[in-house]
C-alpha positions as CSV (number, residue, x, y, z in Angstrom):
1,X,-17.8,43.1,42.9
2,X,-19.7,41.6,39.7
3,X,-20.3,38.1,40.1
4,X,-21.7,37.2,36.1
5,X,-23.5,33.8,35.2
6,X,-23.1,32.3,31.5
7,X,-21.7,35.5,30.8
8,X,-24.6,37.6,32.7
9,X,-23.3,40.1,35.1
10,X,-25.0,40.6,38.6
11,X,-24.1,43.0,40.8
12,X,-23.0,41.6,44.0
13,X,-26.1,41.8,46.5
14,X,-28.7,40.7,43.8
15,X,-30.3,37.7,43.2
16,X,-28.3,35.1,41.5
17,X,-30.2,32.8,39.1
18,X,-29.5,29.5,40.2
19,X,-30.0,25.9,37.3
20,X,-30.1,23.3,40.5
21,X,-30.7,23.2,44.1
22,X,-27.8,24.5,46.0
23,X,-26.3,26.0,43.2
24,X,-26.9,29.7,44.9
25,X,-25.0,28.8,48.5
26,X,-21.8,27.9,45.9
27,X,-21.7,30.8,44.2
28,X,-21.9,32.5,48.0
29,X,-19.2,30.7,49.2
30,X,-17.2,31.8,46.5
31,X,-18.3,35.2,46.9
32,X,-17.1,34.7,50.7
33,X,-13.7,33.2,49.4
34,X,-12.9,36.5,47.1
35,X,-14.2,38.9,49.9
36,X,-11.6,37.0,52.7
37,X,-9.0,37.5,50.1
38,X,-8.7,40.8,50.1
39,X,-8.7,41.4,53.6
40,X,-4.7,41.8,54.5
41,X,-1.9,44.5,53.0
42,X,1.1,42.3,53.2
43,X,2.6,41.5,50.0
44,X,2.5,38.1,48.1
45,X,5.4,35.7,49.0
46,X,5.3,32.2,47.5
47,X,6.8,29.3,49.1
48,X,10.7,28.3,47.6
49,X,11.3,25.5,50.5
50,X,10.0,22.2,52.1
51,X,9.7,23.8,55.1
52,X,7.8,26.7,53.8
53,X,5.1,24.5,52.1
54,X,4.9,22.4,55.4
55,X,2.9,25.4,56.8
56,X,0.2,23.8,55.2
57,X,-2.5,20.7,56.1
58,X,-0.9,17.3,55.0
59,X,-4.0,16.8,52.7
60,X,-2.9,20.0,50.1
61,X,-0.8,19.2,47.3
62,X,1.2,22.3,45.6
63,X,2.1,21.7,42.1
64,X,4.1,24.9,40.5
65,X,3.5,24.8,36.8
66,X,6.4,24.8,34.4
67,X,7.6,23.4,31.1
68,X,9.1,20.5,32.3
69,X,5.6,19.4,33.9
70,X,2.8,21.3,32.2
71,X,2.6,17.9,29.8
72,X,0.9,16.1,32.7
73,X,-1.9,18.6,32.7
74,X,-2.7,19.1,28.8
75,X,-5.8,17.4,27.2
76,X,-5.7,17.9,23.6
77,X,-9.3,15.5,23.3
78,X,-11.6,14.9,25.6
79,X,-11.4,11.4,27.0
80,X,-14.4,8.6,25.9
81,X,-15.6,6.0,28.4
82,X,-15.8,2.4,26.3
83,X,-19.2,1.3,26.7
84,X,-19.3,-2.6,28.5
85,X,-22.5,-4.0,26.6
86,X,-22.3,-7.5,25.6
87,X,-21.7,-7.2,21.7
88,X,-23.6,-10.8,21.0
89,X,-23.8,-12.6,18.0
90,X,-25.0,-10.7,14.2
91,X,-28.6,-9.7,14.3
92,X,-30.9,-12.2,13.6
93,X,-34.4,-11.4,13.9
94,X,-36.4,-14.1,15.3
95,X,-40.4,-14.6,14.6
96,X,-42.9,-13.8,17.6
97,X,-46.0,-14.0,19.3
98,X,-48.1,-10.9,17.7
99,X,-45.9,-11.3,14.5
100,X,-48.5,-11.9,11.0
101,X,-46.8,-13.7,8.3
102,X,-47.0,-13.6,4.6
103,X,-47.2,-16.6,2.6
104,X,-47.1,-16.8,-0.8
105,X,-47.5,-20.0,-2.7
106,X,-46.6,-19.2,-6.6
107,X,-49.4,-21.0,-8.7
108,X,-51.5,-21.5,-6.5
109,X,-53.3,-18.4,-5.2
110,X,-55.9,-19.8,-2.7
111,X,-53.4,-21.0,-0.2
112,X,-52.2,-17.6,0.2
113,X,-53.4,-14.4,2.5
114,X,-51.4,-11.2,2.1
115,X,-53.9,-8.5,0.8
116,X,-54.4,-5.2,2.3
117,X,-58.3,-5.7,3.4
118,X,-60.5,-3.0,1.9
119,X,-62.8,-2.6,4.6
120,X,-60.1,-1.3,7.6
121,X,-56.8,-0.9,5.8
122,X,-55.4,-3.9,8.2
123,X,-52.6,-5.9,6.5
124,X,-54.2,-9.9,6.1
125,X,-51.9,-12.8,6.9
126,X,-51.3,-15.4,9.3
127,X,-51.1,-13.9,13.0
128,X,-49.1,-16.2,15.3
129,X,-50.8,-16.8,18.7
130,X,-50.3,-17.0,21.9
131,X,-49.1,-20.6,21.6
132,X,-46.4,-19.6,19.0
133,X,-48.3,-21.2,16.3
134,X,-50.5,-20.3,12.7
135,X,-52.9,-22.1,10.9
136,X,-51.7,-22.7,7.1
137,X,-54.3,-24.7,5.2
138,X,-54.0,-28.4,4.3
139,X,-50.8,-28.3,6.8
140,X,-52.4,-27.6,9.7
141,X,-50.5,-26.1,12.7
142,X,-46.6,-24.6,12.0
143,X,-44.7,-23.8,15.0
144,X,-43.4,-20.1,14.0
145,X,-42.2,-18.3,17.6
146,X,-38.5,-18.1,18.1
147,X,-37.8,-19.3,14.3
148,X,-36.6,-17.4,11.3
149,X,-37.9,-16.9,8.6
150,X,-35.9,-19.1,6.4
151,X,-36.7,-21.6,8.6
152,X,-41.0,-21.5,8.8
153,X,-40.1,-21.2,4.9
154,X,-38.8,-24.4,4.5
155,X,-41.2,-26.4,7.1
156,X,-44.1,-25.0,4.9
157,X,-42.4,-26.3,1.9
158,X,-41.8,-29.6,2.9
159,X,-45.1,-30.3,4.3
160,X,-47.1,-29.0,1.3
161,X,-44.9,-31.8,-0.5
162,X,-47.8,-33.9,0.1
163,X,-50.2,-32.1,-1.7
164,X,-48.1,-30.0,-4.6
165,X,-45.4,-31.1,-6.3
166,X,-42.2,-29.2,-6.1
167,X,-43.7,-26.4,-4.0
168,X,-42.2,-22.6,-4.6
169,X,-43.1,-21.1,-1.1
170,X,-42.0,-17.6,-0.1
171,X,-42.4,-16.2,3.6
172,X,-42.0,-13.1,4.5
173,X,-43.0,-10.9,8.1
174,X,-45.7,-8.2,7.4
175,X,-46.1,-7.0,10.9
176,X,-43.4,-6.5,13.4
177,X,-45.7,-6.8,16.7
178,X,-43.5,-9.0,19.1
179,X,-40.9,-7.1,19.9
180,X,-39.8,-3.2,20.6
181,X,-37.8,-0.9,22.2
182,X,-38.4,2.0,24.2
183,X,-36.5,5.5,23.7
184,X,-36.7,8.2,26.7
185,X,-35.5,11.3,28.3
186,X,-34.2,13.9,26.5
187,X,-35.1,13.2,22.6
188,X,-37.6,15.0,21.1
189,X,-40.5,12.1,20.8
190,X,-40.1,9.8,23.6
191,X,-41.9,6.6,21.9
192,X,-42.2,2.8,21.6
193,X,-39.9,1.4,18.4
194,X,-40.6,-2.0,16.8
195,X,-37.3,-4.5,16.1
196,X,-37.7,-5.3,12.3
197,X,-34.8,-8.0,10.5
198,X,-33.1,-5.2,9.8
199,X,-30.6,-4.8,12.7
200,X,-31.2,-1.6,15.1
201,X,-29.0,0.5,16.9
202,X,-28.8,3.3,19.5
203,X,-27.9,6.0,17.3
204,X,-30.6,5.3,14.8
205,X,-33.1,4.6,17.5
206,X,-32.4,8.3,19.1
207,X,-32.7,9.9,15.8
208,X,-35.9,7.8,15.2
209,X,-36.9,9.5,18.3
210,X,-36.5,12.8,16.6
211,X,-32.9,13.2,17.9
212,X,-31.4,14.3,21.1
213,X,-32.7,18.0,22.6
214,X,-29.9,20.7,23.8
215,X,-30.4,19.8,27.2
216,X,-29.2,16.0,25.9
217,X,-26.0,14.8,27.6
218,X,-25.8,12.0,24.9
219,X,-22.5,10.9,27.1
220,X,-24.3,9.7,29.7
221,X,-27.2,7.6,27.7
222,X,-28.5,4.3,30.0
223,X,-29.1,1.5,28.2
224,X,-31.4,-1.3,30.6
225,X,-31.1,-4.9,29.6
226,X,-32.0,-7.9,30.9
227,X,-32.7,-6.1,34.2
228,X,-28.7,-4.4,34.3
229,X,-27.7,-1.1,32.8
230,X,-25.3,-0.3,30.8
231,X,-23.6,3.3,30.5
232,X,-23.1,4.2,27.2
233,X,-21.2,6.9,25.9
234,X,-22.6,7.7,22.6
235,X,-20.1,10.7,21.9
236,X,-17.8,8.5,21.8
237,X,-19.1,6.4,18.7
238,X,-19.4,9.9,16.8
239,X,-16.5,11.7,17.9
240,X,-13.6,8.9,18.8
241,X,-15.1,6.4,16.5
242,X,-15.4,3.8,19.3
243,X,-17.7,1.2,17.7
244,X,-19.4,-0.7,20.5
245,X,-20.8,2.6,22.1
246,X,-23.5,2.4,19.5
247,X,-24.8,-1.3,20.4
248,X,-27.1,-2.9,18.7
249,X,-30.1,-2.9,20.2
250,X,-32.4,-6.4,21.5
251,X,-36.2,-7.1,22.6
252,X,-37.2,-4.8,25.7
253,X,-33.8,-2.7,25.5
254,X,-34.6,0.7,27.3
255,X,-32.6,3.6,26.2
256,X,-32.8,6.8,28.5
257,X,-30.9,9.8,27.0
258,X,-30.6,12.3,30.1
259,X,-30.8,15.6,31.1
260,X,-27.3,17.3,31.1
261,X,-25.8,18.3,34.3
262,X,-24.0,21.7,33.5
263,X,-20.2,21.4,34.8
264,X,-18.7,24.5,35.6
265,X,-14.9,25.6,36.8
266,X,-15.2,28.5,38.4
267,X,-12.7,32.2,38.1
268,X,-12.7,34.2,41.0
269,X,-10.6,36.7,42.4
270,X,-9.1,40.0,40.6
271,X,-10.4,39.1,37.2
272,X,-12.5,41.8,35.6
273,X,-15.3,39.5,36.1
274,X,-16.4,36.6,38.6
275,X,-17.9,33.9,36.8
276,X,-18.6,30.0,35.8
277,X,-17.3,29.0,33.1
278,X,-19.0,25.9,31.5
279,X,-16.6,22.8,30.6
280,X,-19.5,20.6,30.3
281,X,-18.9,19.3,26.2
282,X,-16.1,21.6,25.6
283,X,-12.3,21.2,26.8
284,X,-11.3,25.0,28.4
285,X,-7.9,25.7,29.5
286,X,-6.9,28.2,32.1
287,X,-5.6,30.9,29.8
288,X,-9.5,30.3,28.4
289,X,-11.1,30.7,31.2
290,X,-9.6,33.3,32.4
291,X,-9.8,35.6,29.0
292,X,-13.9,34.6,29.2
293,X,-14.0,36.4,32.5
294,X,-12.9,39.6,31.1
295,X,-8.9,38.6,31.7
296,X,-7.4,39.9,35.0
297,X,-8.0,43.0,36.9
298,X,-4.9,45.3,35.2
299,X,-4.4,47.4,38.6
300,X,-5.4,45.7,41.3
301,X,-4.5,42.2,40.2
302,X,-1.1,40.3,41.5
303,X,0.0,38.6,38.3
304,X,2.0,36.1,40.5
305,X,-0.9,34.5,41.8
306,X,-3.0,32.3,39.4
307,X,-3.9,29.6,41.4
308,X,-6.0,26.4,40.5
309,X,-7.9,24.6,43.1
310,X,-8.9,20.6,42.2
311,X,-10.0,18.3,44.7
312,X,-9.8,15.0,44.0
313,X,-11.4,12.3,46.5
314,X,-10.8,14.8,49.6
315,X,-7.1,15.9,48.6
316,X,-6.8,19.6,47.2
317,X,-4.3,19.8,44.9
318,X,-3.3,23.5,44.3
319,X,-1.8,24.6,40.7
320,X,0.6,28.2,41.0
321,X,1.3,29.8,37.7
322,X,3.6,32.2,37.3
323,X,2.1,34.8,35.1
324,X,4.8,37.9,35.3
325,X,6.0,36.9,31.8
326,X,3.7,35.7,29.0
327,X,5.4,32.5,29.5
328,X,3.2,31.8,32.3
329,X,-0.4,32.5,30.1
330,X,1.2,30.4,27.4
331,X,1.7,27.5,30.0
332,X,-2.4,28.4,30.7
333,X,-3.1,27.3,27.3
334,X,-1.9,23.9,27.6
335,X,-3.3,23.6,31.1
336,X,-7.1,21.7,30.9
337,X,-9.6,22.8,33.5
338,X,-11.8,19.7,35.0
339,X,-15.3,20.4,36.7
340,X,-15.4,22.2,39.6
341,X,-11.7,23.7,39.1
342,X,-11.9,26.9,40.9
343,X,-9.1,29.5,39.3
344,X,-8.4,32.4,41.7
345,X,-6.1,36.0,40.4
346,X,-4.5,36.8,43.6
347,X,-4.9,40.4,44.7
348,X,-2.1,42.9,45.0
349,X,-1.0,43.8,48.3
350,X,-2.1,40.3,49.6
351,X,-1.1,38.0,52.4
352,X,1.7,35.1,52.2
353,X,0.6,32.6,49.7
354,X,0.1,29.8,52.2
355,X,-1.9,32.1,54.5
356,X,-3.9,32.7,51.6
357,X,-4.4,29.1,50.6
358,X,-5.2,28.3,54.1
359,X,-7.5,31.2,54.0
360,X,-9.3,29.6,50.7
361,X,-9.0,26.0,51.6
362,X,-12.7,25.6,53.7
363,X,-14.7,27.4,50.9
364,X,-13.5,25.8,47.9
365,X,-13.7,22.9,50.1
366,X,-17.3,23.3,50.7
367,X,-17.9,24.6,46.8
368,X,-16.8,20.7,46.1
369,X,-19.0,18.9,48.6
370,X,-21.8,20.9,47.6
371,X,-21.3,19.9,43.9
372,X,-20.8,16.0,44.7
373,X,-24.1,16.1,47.0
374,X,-25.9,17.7,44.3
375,X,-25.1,15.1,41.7
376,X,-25.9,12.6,44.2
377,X,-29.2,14.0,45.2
């Protein structure tokens, strides 16, 4: 037997390279799983009654694919979460503690301070402080933090009033210092990015950040606000269109792009090769799958027995395709593998089909608990 990873044959008894913790006792239980298999000489008999599927536990499901139902199991496009992030009110950016203001007084150049200072390149203005407050001469204090622009504009125009008649003041932020965003994880340059008036969002803050890496799974970014996160499923804005999974982002926003899990479904059995096959950004049918892993085993296989094993919240469904015309691999086109699908070529002579699914049932059983525990490690 040749059990292969990402398309990498091992011969069975070596060492299998393994991407996560526990990854190496799944691909032994589904070494197990093949070896059991291939253990009687009757010959393959698939259930036609009630009664004969009542042989099984109450908690297996069997699902024999055909025209009439194959619809149920076809994804033509992957399937986008909407992300849940407040949308708020249009970007507005307001003035902050840190923030150094421009102000220009036209005619009168010794009221204002926005040169570039010879001596250390540092931009010259009007700092507010810690109070939320500059100094602006013959005015005295103006009350800047939390205010626009617009609005410190037209409180330094009416209180020069007093002293010049029919002031022309403009105001304008040099220095965006109050307020930032973080970007992390997977993105080339992990850094610190400062909110400007010009509005911000996710996607241009990850590309800021020098864009995601290939080990990004860019549908699973976090975004942390106001001490809450938020899933966000940035695919989704690029590739459905979806246009509040790229939110704009606020003041202390935290955006972690992760590392992406790899997803596998998983062909075992009399194919020319055993293998994973990765459904992590891709959708892979069965017919797919099974053509990546060399197709089936021409003399040894039993082209009666395609079977797909899916376990969904402790229930195993099993999917039986009938492959002895090329009807069956047509239906396998339309059929889309999930994660941790385990498709299994029956082998010819073989046991009854449901003494073979009851023969199956505790390893692929234990190839899905292994999976979930790892994710939730």
């Amino acid at each position: 037997m040749i059990v292969t990873r990402h398309n990498k044959p091992v011969e069975a008894g070596a060492a299998i390279e393994c991407d996560y913790p526990g990854a190496g006792m799944i691909r032994f239980l589904l070494i197990c799983a093949v070896v059991l298999s291939g253990c009687s000489e009757a010959m393959t008999v698939f259930p036609t009654s009630e009664a004969d599927q009542a042989e099984l536990p109450e908690s297996v499901k069997i699902v024999r694919i055909s025209s009439k139902n194959i619809g149920r199991y076809h994804t033509s496009n992957r399937s986008f979460q909407r992300a849940s992030v407040p949308a708020g009110t249009e970007w507005s950016y307001k003035i902050g503690v840190g923030d150094i203001i421009s102000v220009t007084v036209f005619e009168h150049p010794e009221l204002s301070l926005n040169q570039v200072s010879s001596d250390n390149e540092k931009l010259l203005g009007f700092e507010v402080q810690a109070d939320g407050t500059f100094f602006f001469p013959f005015i005295g204090e103006i009350h800047a933090a939390g205010q626009s622009v617009q609005s410190v504009r037209q409180e330094v125009s009416q209180k020069l009033r007093a002293y010049i008649n029919e002031p022309q003041v403009d105001v304008r932020l040099i220095a965006f210092n109050s307020q930032n965003v973080v970007v992390s994880g997977e993105v080339e340059t992990p850094n610190r990015q400062p909110l400007t008036t010009v509005p911000l969002t996710m996607l241009q803050a990850v590309n800021a950040a020098g864009g995601w890496t290939e080990d990004a799974d860019i549908g699973q970014v976090t975004l942390r606000r106001d001490g809450r996160a938020y899933q966000v499923d940035l695919r989704g804005f690029l590739e459905a269109n979806m246009a509040s999974n790229n939110p704009v982002l606020r003041s202390g926003d935290v955006v972690h792009v992760p590392e992406r899990e790899n997803q596998e479904a998983f062909v075992m059995g009399e194919a020319l090769r055993n293998e994973a096959v990765d459904v992590t950004s891709e959708l892979v049918s069965l017919t797919e799958a099974v053509n990546e892993a060399g197709g089936p085993a021409k003399v040894r296989s039993d082209a009666r027995g395609v079977f797909v094993f899916r376990q969904v919240s402790g229930e195993m469904t099993v999917y039986q395709f009938d492959t002895t015309t090329p009807e069956g691999w047509l239906l396998g086109t339309k059929f889309t593998l999930v994660p941790q699908d385990v498709v299994f070529i029956t082998r010819s002579p073989l046991q009854h089909w449901n003494d073979t699914i009851n023969q199956l049932l505790p390893s692929v059983s234990a190839i899905s608990t292994l999976e979930t525990l790892q994710r939730n490690f």
